[in-house]
PDB file with SEQRES, HELIX, SHEET and CRYST1 records, atoms N, CA, C and O in Angstrom:
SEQRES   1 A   80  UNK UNK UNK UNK UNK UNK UNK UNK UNK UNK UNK UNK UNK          
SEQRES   2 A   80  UNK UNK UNK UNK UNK UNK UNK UNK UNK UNK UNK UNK UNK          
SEQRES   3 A   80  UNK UNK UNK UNK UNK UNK UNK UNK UNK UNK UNK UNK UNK          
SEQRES   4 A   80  UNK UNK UNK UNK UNK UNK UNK UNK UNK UNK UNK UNK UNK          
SEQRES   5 A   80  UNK UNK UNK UNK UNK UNK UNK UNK UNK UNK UNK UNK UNK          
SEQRES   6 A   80  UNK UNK UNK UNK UNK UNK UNK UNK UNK UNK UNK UNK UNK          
SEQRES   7 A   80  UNK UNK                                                      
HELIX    1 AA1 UNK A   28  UNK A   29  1                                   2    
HELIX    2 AA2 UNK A   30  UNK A   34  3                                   5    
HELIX    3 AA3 UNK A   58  UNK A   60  5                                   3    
HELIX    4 AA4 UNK A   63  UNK A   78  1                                  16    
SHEET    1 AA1 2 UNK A  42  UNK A  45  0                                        
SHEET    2 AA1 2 UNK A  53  UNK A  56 -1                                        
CRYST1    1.000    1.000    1.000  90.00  90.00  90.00 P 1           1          
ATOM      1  N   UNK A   1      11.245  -0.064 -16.594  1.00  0.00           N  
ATOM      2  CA  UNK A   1      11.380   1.341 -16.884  1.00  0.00           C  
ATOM      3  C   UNK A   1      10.554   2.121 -15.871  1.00  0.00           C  
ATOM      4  O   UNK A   1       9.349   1.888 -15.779  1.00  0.00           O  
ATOM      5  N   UNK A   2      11.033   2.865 -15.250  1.00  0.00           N  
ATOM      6  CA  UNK A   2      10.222   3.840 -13.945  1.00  0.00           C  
ATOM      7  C   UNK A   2       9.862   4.897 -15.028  1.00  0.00           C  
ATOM      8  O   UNK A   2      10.273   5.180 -16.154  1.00  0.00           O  
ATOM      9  N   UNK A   3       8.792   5.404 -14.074  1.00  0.00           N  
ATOM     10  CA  UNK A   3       8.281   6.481 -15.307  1.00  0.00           C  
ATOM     11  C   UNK A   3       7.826   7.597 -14.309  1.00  0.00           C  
ATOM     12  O   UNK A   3       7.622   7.294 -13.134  1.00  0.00           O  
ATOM     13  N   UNK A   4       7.626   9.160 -14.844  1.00  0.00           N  
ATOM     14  CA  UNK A   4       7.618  10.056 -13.422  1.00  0.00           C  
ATOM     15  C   UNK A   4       5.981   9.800 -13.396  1.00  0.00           C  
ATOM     16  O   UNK A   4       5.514   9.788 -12.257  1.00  0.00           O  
ATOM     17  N   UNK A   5       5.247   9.638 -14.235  1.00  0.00           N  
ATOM     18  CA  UNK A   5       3.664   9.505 -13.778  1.00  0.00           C  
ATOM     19  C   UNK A   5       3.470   8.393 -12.591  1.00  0.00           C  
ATOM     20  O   UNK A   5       2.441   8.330 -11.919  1.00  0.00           O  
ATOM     21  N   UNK A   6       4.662   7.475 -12.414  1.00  0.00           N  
ATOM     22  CA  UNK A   6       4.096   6.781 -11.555  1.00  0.00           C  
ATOM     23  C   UNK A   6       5.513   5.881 -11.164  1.00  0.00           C  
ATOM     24  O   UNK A   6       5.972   4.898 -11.745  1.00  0.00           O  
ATOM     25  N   UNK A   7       5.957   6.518 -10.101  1.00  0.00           N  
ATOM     26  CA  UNK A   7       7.398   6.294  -9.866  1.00  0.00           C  
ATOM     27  C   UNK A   7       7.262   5.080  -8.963  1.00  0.00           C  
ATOM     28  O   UNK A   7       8.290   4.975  -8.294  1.00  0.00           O  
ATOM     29  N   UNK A   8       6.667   4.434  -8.780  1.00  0.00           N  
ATOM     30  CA  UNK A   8       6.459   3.300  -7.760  1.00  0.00           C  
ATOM     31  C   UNK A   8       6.574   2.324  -8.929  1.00  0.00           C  
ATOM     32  O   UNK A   8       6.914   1.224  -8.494  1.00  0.00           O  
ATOM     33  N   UNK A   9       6.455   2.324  -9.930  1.00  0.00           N  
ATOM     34  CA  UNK A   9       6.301   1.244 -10.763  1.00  0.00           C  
ATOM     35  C   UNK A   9       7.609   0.968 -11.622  1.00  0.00           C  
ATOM     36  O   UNK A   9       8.115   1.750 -12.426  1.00  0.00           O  
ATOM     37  N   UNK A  10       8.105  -0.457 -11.244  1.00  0.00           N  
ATOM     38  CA  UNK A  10       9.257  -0.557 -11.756  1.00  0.00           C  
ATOM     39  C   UNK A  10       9.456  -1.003 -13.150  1.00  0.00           C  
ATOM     40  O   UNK A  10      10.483  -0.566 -13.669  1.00  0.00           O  
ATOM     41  N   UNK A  11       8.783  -1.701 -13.812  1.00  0.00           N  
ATOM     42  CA  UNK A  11       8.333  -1.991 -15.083  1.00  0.00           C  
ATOM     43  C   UNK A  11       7.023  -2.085 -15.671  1.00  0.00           C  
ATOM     44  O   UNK A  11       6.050  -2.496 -15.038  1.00  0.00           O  
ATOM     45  N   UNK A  12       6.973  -1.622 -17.164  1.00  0.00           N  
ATOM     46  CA  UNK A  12       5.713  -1.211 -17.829  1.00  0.00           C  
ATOM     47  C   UNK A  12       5.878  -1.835 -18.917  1.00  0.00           C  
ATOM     48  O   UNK A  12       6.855  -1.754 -19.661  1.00  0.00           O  
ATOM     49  N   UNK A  13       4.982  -2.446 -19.043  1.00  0.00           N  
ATOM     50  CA  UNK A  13       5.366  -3.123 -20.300  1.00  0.00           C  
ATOM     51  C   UNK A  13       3.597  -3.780 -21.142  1.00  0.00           C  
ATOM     52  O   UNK A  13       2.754  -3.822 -20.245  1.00  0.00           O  
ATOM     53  N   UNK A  14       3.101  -4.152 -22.277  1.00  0.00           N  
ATOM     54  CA  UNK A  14       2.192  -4.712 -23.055  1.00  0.00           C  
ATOM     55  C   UNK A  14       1.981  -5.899 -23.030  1.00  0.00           C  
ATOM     56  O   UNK A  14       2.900  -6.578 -22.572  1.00  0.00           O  
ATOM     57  N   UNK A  15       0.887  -6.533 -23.436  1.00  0.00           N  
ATOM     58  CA  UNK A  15       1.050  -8.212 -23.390  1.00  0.00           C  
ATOM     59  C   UNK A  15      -0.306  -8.212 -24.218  1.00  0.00           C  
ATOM     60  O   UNK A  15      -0.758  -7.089 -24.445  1.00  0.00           O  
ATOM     61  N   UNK A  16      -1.037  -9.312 -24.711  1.00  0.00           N  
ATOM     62  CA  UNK A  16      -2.164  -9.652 -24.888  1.00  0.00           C  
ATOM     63  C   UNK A  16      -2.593 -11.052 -24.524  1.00  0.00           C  
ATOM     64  O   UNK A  16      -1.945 -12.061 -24.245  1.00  0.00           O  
ATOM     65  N   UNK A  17      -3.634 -10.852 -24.594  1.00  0.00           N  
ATOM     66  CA  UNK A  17      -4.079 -12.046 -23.929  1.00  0.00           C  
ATOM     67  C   UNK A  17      -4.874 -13.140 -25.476  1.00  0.00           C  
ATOM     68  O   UNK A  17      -5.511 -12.814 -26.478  1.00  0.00           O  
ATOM     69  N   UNK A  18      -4.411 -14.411 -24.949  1.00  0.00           N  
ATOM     70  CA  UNK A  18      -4.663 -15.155 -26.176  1.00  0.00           C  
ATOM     71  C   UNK A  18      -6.323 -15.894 -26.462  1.00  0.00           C  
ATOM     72  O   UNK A  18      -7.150 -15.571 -25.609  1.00  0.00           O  
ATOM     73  N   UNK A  19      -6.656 -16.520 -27.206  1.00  0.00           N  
ATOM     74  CA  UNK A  19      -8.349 -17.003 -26.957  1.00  0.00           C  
ATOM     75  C   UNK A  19      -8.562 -17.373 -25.726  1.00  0.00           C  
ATOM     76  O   UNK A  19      -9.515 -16.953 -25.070  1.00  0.00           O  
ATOM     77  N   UNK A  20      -7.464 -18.419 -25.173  1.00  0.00           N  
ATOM     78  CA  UNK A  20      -7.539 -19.065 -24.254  1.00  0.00           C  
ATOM     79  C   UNK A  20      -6.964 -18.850 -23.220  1.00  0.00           C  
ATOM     80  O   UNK A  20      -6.275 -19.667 -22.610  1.00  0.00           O  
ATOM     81  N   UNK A  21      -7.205 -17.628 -22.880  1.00  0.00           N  
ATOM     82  CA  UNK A  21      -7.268 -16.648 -21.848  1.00  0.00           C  
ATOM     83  C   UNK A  21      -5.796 -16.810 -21.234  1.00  0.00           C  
ATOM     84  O   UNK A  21      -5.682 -16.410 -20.076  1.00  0.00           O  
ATOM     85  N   UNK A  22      -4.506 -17.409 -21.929  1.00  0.00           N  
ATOM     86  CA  UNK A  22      -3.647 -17.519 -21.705  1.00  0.00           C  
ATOM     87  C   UNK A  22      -3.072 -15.954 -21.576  1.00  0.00           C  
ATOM     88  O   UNK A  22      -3.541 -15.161 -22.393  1.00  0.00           O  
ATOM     89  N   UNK A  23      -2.038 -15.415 -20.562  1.00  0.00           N  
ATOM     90  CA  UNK A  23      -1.403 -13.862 -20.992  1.00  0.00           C  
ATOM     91  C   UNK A  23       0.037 -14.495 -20.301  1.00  0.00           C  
ATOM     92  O   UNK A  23       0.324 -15.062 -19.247  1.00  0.00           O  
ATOM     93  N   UNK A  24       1.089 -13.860 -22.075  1.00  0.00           N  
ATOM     94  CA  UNK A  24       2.721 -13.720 -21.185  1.00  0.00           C  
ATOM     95  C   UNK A  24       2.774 -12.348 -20.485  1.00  0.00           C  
ATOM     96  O   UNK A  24       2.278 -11.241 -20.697  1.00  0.00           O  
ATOM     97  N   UNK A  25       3.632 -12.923 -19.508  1.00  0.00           N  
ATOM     98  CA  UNK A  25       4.455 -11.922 -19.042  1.00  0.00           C  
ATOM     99  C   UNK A  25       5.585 -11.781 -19.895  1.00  0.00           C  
ATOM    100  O   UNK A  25       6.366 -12.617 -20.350  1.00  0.00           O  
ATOM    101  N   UNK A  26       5.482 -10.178 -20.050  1.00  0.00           N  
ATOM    102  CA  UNK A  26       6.975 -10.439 -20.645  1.00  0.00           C  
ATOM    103  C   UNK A  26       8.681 -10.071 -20.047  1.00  0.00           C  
ATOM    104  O   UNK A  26       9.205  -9.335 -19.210  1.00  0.00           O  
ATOM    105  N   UNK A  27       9.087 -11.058 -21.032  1.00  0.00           N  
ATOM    106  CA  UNK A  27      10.488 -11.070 -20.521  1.00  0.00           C  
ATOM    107  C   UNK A  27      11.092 -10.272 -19.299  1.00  0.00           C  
ATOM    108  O   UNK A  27      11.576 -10.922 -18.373  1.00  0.00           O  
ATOM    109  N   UNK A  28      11.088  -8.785 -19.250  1.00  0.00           N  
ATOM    110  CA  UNK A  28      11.541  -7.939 -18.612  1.00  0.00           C  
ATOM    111  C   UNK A  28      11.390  -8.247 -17.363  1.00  0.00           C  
ATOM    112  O   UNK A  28      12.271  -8.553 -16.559  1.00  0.00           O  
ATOM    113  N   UNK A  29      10.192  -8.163 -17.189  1.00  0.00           N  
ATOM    114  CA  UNK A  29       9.046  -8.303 -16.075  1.00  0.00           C  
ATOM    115  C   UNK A  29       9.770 -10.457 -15.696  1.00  0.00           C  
ATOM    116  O   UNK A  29      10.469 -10.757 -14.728  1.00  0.00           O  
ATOM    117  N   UNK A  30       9.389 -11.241 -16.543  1.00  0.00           N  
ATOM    118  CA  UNK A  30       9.885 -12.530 -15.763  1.00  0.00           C  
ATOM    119  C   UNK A  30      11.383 -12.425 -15.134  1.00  0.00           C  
ATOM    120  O   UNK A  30      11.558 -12.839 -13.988  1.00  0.00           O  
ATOM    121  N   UNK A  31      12.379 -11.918 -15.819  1.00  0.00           N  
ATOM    122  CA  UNK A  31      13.864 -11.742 -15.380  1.00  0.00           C  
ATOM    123  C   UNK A  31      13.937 -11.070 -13.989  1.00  0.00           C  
ATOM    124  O   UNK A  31      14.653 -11.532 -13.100  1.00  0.00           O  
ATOM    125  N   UNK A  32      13.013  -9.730 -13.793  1.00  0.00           N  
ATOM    126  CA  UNK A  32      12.996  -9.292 -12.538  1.00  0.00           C  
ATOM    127  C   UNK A  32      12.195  -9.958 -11.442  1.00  0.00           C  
ATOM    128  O   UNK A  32      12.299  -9.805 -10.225  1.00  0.00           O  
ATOM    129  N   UNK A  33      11.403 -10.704 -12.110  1.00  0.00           N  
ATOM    130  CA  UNK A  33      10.878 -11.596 -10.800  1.00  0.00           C  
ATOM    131  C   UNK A  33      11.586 -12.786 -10.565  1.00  0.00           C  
ATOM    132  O   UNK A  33      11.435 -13.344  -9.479  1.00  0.00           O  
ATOM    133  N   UNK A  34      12.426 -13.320 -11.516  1.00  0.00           N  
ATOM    134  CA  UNK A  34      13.201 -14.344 -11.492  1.00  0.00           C  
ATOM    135  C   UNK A  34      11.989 -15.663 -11.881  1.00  0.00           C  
ATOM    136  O   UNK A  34      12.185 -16.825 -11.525  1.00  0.00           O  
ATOM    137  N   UNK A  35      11.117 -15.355 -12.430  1.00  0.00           N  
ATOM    138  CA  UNK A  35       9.852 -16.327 -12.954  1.00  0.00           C  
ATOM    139  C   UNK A  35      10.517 -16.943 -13.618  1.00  0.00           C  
ATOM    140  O   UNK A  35      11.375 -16.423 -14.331  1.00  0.00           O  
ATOM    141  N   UNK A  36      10.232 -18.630 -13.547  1.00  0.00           N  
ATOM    142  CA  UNK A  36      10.794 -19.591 -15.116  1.00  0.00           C  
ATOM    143  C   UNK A  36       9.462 -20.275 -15.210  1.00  0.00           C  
ATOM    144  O   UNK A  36       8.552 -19.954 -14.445  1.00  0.00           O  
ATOM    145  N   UNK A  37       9.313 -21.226 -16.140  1.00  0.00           N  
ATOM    146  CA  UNK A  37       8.685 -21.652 -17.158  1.00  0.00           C  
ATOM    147  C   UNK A  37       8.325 -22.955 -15.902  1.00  0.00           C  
ATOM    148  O   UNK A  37       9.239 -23.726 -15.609  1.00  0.00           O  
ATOM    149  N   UNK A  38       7.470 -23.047 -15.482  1.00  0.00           N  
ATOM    150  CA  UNK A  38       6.593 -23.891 -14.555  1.00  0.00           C  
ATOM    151  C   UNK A  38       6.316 -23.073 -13.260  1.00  0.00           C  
ATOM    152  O   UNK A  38       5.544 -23.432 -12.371  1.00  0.00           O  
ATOM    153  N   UNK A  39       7.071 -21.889 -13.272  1.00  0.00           N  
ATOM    154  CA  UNK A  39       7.009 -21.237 -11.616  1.00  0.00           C  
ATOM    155  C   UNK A  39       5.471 -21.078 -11.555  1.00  0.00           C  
ATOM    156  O   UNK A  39       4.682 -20.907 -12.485  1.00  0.00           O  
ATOM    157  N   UNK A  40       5.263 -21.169 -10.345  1.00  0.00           N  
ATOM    158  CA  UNK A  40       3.868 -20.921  -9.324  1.00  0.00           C  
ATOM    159  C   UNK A  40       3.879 -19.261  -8.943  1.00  0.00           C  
ATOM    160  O   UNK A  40       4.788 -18.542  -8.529  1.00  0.00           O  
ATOM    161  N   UNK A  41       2.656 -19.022  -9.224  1.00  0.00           N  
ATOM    162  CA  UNK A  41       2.122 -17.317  -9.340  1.00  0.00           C  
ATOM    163  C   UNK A  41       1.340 -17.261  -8.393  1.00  0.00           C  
ATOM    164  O   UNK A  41       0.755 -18.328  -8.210  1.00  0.00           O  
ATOM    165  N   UNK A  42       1.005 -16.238  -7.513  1.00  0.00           N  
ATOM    166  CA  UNK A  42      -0.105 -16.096  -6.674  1.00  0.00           C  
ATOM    167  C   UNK A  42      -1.172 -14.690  -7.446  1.00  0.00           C  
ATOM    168  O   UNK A  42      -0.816 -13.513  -7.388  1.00  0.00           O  
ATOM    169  N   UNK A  43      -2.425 -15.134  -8.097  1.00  0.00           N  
ATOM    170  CA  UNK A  43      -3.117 -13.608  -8.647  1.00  0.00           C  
ATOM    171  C   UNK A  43      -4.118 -13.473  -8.197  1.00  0.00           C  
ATOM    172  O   UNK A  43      -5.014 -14.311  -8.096  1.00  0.00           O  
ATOM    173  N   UNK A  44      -4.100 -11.856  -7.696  1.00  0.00           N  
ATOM    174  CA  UNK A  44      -5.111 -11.361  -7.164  1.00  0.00           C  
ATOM    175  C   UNK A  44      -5.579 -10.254  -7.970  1.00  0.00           C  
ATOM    176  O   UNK A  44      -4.838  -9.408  -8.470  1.00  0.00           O  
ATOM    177  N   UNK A  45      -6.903 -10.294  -8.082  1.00  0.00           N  
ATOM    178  CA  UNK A  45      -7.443  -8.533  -8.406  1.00  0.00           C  
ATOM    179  C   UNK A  45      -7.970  -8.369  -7.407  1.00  0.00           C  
ATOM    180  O   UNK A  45      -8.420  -9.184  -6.602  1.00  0.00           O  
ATOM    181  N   UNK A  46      -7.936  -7.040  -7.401  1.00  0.00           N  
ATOM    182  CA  UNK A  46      -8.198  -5.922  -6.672  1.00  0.00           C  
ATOM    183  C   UNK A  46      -9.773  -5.232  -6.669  1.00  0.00           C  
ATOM    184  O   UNK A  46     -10.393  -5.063  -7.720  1.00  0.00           O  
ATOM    185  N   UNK A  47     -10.277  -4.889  -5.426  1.00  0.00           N  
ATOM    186  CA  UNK A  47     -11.492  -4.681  -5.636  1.00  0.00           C  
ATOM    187  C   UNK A  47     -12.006  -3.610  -6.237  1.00  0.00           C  
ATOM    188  O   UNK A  47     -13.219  -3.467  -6.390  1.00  0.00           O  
ATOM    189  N   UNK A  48     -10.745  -2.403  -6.795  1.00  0.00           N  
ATOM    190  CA  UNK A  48     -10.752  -0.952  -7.111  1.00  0.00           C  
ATOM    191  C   UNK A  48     -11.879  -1.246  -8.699  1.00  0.00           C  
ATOM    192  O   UNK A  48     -12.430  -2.131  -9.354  1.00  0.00           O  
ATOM    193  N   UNK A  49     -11.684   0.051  -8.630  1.00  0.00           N  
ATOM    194  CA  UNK A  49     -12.959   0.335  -9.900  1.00  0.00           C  
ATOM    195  C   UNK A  49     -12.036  -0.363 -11.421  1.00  0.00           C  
ATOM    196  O   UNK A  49     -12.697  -0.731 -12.392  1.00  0.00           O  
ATOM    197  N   UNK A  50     -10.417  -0.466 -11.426  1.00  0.00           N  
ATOM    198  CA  UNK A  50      -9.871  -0.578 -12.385  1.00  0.00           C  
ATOM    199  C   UNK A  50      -9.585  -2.134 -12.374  1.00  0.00           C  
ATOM    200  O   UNK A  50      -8.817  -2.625 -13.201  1.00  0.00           O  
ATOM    201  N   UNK A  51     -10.268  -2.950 -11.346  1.00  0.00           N  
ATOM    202  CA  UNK A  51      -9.483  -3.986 -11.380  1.00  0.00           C  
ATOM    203  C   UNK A  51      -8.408  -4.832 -11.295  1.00  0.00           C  
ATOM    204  O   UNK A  51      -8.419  -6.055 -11.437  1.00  0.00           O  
ATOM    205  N   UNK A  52      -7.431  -4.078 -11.043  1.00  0.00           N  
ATOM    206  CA  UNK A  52      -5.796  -4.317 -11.545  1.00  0.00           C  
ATOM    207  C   UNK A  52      -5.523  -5.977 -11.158  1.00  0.00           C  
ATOM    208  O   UNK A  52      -6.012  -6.366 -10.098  1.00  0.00           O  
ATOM    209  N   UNK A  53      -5.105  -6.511 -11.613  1.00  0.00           N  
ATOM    210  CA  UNK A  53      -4.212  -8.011 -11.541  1.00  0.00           C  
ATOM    211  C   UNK A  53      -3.181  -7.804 -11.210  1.00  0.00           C  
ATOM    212  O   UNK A  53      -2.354  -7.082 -11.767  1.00  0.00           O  
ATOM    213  N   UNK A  54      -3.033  -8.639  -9.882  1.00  0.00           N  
ATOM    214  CA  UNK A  54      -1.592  -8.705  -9.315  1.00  0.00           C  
ATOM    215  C   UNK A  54      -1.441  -9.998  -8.868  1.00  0.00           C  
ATOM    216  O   UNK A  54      -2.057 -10.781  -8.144  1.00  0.00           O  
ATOM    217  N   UNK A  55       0.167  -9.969  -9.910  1.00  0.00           N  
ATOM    218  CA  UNK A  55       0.778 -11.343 -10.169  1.00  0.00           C  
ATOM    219  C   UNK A  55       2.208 -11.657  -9.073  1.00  0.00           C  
ATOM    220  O   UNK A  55       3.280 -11.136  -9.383  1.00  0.00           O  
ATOM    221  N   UNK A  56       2.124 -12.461  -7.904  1.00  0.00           N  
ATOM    222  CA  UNK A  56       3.044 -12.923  -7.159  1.00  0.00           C  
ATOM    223  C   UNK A  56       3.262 -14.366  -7.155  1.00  0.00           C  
ATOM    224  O   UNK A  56       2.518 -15.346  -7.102  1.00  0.00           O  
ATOM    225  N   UNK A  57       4.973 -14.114  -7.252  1.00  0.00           N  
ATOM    226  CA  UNK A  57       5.762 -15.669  -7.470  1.00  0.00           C  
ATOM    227  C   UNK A  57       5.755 -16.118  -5.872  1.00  0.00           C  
ATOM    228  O   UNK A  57       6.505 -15.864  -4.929  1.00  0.00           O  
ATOM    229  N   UNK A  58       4.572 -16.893  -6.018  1.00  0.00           N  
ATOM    230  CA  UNK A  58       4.189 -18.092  -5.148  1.00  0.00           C  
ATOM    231  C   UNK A  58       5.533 -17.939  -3.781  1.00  0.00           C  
ATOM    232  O   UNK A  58       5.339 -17.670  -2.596  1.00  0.00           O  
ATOM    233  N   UNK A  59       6.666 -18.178  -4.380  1.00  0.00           N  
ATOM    234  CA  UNK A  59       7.648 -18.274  -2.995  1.00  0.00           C  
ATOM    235  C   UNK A  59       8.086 -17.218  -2.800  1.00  0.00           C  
ATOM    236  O   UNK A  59       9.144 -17.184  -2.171  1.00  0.00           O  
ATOM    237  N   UNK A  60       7.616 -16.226  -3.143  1.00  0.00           N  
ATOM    238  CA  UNK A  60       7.741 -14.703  -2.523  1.00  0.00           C  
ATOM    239  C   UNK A  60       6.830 -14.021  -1.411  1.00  0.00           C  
ATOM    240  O   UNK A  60       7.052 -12.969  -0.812  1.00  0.00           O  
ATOM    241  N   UNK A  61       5.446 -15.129  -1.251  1.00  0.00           N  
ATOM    242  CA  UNK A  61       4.706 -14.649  -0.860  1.00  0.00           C  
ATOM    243  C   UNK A  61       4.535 -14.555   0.499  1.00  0.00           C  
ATOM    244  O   UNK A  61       3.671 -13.822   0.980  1.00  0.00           O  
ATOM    245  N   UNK A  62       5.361 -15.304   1.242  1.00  0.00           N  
ATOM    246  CA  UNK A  62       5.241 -15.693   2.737  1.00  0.00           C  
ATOM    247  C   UNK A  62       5.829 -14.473   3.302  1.00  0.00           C  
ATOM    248  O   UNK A  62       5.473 -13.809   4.276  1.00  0.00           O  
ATOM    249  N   UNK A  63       7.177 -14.261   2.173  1.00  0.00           N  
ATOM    250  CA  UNK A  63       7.900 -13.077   2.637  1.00  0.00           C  
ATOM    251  C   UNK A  63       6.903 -11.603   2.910  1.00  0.00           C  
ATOM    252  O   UNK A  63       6.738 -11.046   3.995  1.00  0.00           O  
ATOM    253  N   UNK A  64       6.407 -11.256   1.768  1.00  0.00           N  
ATOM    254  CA  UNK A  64       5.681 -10.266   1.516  1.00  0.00           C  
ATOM    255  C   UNK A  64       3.767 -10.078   2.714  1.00  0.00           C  
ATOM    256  O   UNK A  64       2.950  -9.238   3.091  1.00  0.00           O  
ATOM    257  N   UNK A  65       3.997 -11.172   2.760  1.00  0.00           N  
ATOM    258  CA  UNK A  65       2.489 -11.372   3.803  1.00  0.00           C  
ATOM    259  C   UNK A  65       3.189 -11.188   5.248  1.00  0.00           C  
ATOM    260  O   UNK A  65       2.317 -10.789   6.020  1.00  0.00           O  
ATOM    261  N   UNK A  66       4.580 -11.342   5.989  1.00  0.00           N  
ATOM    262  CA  UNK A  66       5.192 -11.148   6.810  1.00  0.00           C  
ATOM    263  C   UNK A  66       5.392  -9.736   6.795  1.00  0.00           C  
ATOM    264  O   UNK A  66       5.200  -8.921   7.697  1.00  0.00           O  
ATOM    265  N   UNK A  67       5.875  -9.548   5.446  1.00  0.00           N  
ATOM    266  CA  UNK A  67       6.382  -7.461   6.077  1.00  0.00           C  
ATOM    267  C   UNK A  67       4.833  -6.646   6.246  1.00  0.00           C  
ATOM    268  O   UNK A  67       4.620  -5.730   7.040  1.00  0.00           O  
ATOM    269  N   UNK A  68       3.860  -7.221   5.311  1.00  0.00           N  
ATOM    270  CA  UNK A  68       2.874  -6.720   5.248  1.00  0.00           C  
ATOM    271  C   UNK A  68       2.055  -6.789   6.992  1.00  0.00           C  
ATOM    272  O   UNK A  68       1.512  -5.809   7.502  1.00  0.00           O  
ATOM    273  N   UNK A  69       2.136  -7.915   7.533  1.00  0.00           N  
ATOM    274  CA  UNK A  69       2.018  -8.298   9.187  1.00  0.00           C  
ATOM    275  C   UNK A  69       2.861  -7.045   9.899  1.00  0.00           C  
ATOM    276  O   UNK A  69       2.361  -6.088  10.490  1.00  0.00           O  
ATOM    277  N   UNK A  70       3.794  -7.224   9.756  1.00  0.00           N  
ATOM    278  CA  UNK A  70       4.908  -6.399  10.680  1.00  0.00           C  
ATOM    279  C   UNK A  70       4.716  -4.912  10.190  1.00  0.00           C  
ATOM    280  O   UNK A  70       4.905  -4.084  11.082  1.00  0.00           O  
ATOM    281  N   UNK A  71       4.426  -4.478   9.132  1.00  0.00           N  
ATOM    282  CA  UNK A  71       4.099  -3.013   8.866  1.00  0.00           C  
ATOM    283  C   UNK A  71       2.458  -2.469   9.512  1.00  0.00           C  
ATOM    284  O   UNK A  71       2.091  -1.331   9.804  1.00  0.00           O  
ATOM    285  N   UNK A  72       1.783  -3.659   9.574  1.00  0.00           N  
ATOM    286  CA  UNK A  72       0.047  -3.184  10.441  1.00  0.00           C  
ATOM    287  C   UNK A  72       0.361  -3.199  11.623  1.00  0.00           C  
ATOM    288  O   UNK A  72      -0.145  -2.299  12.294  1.00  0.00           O  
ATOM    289  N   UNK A  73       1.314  -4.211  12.370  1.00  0.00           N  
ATOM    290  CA  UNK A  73       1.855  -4.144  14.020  1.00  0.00           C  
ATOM    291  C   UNK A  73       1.976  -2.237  14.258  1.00  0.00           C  
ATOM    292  O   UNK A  73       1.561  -1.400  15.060  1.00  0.00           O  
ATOM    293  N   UNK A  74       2.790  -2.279  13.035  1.00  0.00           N  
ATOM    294  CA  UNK A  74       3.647  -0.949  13.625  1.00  0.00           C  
ATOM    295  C   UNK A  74       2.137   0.549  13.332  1.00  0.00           C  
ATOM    296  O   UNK A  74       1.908   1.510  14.066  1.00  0.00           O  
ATOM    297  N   UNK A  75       1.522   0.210  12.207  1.00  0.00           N  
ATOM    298  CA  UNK A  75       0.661   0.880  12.103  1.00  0.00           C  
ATOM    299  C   UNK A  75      -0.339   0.996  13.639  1.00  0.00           C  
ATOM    300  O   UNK A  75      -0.498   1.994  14.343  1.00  0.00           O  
ATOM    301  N   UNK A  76      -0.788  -0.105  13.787  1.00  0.00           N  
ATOM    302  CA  UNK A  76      -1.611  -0.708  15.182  1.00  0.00           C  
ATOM    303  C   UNK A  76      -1.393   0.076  16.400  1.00  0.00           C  
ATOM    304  O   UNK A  76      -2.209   0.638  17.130  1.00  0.00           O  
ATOM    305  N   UNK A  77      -0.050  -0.013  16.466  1.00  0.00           N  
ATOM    306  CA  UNK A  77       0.797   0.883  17.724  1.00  0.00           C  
ATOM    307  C   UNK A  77       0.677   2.361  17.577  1.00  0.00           C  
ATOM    308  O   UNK A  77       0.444   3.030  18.584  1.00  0.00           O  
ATOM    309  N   UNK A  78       0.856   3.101  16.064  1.00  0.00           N  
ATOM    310  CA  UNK A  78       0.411   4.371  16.316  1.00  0.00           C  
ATOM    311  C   UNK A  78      -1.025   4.694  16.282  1.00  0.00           C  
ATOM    312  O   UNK A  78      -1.682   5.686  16.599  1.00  0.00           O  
ATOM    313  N   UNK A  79      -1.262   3.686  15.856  1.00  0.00           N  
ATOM    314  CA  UNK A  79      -2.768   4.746  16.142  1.00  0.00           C  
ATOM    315  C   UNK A  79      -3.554   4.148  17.610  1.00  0.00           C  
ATOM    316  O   UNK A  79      -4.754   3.924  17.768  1.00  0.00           O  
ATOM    317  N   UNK A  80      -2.524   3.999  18.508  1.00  0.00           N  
ATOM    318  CA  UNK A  80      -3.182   3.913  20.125  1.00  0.00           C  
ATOM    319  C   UNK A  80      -3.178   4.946  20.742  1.00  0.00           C  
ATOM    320  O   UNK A  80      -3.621   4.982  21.889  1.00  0.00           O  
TER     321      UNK A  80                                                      
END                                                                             
C-alpha cells in the first residue's frame, strides 16, 4: 500500500516479534519480494537515530550493490 506521507514506500505493514527474537514478514511484503520459506535475507540497520532494519533477499543483492556502484560512478563524474 503506498501512502502520500511517504510515497517511496511500497508496502506497510505490522509484525511482532516473538521471545525468540524470531519476526514474520508478512505475507504481502514476502509475495513482493518473492521470499519462500528457507530464502536467504541480507539485514542491515542503519546508523540513523531510528535504526531502521533493512531486509534483502540475499540474490537480489549483487544486483542492487551494482546499480548502487553505477549510480556513485555517475554521481563521481558530476561532481568533477
Amino acid at each position: 500500500m503506498k501512502t502520500k506521507l511517504f510515497p517511496d514506500i511500497a508496502s506497510f505493514c505490522t509484525t511482532t516479534m516473538g521471545e525468540k527474537g524470531q519476526v514474520v514478514i508478512p505475507a504481502e511484503i514476502r509475495k513482493k519480494l518473492r521470499i519462500k520459506a528457507g530464502g536467504k535475507l541480507i539485514v542491515f540497520l542503519t546508523p540513523s537515530p531510528s535504526g531502521a532494519v533493512i531486509f534483502i533477499p540475499a540474490e537480489q543483492f549483487g544486483k542492487i550493490v551494482f546499480e548502487f556502484d553505477r549510480k556513485l560512478t555517475k554521481f563521481k563524474k558530476l561532481a568533477k
